[in-house]
Gaussian input, Z-matrix of N, CA and C with variables (Angstrom, degrees):
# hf/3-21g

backbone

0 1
 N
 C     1     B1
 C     2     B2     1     A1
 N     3     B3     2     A2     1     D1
 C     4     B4     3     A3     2     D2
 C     5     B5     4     A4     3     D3
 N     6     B6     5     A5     4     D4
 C     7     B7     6     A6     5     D5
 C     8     B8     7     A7     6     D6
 N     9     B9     8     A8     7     D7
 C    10    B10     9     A9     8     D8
 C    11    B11    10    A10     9     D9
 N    12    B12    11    A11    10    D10
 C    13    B13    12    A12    11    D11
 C    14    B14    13    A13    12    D12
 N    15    B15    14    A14    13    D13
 C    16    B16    15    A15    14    D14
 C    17    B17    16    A16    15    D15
 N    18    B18    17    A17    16    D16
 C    19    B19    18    A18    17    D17
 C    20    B20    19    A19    18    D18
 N    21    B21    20    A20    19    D19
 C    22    B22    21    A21    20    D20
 C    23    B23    22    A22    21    D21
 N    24    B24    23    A23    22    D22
 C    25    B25    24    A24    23    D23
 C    26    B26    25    A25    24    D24
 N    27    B27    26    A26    25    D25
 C    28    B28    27    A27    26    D26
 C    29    B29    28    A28    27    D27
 N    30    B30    29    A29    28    D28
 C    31    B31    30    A30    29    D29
 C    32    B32    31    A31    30    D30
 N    33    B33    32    A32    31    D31
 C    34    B34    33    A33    32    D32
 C    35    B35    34    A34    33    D33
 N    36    B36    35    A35    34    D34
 C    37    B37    36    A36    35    D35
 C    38    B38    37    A37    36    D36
 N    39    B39    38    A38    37    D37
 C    40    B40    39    A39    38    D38
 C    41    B41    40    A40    39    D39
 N    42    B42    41    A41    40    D40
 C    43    B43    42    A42    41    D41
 C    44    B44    43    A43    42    D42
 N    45    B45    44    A44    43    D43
 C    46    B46    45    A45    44    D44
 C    47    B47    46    A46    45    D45
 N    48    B48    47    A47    46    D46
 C    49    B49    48    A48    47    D47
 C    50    B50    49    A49    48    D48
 N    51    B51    50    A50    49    D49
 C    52    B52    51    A51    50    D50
 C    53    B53    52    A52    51    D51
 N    54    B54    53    A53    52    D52
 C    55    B55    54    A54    53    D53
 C    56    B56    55    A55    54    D54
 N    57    B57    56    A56    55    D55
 C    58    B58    57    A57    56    D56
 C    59    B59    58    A58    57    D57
 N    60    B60    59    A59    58    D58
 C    61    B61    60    A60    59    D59
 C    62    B62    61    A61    60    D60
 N    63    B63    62    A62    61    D61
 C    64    B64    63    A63    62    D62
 C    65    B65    64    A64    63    D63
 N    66    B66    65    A65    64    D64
 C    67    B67    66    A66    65    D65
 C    68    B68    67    A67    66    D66
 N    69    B69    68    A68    67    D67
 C    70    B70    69    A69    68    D68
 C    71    B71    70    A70    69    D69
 N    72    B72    71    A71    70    D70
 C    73    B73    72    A72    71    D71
 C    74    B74    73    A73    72    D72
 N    75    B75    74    A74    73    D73
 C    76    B76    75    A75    74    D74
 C    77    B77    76    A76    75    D75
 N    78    B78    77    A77    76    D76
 C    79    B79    78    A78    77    D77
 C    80    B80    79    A79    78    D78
 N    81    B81    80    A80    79    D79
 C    82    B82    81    A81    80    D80
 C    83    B83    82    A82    81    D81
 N    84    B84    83    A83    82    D82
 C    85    B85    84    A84    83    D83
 C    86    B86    85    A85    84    D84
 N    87    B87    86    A86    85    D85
 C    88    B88    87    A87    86    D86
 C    89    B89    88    A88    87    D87
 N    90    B90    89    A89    88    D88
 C    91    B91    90    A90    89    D89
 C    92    B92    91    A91    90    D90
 N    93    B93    92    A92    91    D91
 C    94    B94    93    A93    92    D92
 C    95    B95    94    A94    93    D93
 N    96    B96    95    A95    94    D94
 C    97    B97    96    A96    95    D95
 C    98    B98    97    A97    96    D96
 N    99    B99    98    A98    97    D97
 C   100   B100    99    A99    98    D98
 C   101   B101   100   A100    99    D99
 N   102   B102   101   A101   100   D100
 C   103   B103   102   A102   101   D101
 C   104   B104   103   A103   102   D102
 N   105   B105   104   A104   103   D103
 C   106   B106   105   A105   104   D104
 C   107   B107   106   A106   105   D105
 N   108   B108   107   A107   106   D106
 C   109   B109   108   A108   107   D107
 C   110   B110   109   A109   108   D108
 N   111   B111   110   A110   109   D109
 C   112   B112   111   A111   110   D110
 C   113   B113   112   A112   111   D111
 N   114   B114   113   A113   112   D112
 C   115   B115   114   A114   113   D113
 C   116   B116   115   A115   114   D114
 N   117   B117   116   A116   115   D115
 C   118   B118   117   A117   116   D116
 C   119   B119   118   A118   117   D117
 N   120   B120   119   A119   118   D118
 C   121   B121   120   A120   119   D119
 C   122   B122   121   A121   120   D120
 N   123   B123   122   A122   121   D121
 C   124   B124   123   A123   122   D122
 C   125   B125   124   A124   123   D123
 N   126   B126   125   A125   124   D124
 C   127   B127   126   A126   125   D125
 C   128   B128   127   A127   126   D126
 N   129   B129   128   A128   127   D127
 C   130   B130   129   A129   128   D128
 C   131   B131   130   A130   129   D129
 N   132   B132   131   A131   130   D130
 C   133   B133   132   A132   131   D131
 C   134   B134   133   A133   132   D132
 N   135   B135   134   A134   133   D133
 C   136   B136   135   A135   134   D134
 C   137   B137   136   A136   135   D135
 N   138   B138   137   A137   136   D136
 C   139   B139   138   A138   137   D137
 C   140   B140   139   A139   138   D138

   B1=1.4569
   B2=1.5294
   B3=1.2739
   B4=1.7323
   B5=1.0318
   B6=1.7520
   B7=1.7516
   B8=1.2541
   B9=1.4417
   B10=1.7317
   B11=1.5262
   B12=1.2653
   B13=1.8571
   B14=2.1294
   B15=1.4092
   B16=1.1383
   B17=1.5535
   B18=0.8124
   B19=1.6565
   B20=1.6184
   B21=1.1841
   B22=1.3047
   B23=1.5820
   B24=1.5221
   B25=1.7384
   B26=1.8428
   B27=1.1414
   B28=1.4958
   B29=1.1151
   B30=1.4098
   B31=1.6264
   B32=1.4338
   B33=1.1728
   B34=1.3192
   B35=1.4340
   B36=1.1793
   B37=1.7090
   B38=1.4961
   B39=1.0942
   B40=2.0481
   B41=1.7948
   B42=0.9482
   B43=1.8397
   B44=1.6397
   B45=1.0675
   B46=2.1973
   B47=1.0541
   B48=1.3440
   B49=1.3789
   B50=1.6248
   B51=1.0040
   B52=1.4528
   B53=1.7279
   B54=1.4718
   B55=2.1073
   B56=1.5324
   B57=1.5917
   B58=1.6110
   B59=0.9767
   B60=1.4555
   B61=2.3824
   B62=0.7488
   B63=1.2818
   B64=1.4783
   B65=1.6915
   B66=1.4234
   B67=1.4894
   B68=1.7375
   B69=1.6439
   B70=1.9133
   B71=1.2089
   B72=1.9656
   B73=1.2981
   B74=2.0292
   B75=1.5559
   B76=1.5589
   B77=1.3876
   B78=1.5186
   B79=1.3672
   B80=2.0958
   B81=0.9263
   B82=1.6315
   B83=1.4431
   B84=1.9070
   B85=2.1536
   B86=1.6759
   B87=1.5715
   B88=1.5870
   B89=1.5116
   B90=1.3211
   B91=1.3281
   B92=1.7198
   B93=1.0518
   B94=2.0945
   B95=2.0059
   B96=1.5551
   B97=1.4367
   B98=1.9073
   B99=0.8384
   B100=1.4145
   B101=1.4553
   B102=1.5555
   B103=0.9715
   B104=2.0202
   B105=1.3605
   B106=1.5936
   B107=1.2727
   B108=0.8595
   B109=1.6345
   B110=1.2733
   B111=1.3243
   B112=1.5172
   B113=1.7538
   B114=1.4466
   B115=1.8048
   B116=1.8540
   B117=1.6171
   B118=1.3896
   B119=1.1330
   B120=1.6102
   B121=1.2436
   B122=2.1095
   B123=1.2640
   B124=1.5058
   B125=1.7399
   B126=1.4540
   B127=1.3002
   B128=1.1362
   B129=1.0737
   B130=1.7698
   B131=1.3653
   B132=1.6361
   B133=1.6226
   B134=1.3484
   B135=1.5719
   B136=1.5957
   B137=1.1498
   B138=1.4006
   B139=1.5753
   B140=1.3091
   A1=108.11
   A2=116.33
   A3=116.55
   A4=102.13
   A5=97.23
   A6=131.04
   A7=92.49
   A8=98.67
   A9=136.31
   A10=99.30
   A11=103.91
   A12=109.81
   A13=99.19
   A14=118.53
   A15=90.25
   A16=112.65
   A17=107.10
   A18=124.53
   A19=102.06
   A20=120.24
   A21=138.40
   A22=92.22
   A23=114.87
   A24=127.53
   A25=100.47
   A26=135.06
   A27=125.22
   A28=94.46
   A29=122.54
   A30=125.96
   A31=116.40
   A32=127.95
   A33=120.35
   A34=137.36
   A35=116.23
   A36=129.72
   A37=119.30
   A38=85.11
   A39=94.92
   A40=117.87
   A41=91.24
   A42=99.49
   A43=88.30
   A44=111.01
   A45=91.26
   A46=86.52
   A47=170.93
   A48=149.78
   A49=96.72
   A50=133.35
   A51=112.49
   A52=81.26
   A53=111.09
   A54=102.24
   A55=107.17
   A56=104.12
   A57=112.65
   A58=115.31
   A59=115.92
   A60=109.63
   A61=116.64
   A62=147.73
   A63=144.18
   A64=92.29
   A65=116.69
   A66=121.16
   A67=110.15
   A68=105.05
   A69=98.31
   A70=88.27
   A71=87.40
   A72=119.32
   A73=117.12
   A74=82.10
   A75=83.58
   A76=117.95
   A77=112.70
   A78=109.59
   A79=106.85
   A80=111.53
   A81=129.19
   A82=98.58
   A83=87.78
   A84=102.33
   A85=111.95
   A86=102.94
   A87=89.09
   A88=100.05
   A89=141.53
   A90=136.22
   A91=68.36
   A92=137.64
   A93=154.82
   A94=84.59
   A95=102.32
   A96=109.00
   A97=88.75
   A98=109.72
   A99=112.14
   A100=112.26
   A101=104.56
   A102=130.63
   A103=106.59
   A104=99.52
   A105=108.98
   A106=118.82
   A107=122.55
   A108=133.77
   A109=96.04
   A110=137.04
   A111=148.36
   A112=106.35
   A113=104.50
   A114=106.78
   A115=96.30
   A116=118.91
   A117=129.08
   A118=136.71
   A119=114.15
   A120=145.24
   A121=93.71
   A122=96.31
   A123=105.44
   A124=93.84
   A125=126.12
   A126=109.00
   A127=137.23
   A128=119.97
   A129=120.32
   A130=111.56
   A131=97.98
   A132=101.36
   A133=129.63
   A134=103.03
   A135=104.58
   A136=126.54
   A137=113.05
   A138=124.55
   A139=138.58
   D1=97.65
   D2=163.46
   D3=-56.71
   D4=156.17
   D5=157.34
   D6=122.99
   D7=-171.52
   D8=-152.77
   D9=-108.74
   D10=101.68
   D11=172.85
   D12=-58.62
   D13=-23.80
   D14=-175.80
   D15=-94.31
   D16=-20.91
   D17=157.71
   D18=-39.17
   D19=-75.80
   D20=178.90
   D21=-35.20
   D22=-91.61
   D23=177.88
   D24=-31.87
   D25=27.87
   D26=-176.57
   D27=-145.28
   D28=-34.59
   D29=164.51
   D30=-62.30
   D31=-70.84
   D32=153.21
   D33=-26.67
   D34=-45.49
   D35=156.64
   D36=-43.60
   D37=-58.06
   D38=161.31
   D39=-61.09
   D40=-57.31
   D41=178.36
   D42=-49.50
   D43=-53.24
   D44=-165.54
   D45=-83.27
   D46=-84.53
   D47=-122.43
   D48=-69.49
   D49=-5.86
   D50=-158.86
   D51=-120.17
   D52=-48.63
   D53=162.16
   D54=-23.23
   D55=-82.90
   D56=-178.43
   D57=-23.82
   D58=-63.14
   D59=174.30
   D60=-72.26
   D61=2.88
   D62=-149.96
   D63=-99.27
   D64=117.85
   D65=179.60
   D66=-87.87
   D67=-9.80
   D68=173.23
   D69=-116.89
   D70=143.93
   D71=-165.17
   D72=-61.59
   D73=-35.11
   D74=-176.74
   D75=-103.95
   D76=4.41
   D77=157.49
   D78=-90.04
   D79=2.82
   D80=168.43
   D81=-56.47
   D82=-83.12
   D83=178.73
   D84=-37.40
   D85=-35.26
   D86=-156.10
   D87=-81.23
   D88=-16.05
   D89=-131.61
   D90=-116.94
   D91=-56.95
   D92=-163.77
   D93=-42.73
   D94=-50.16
   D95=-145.93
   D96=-77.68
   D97=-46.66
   D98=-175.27
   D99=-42.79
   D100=-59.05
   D101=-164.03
   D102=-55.34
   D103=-41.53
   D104=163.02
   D105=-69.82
   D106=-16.81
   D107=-178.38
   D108=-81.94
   D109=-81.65
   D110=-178.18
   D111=-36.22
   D112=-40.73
   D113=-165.94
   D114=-75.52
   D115=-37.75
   D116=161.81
   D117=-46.05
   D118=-36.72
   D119=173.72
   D120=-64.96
   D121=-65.65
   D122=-160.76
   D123=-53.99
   D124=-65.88
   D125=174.40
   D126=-51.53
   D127=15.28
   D128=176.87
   D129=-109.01
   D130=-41.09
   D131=165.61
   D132=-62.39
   D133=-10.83
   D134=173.23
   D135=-105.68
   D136=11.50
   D137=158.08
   D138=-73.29

């Protein structure tokens, strides 16, 4: 899997800052879920 795990860790950073404002509930989960996805992404690339 190419790319930049910190790239990745900056994507995720965004996904929760934008969770945190997010006033609908399930665009909340979806932006939370991403955001784990991206932080998952970054640990694999650093193996």
């Amino acid at each position: 899997m190419p790319g930049d795990p910190k790239e990745r860790r900056q994507r995720a950073l965004r996904c929760t800052e934008l969770a945190e404002n997010a006033a609908d509930s399930q665009l909340k989960a979806v932006l939370k879920h991403l955001a784990e996805q991206w932080l998952k992404m970054a640990v694999e690339l650093e193996r």
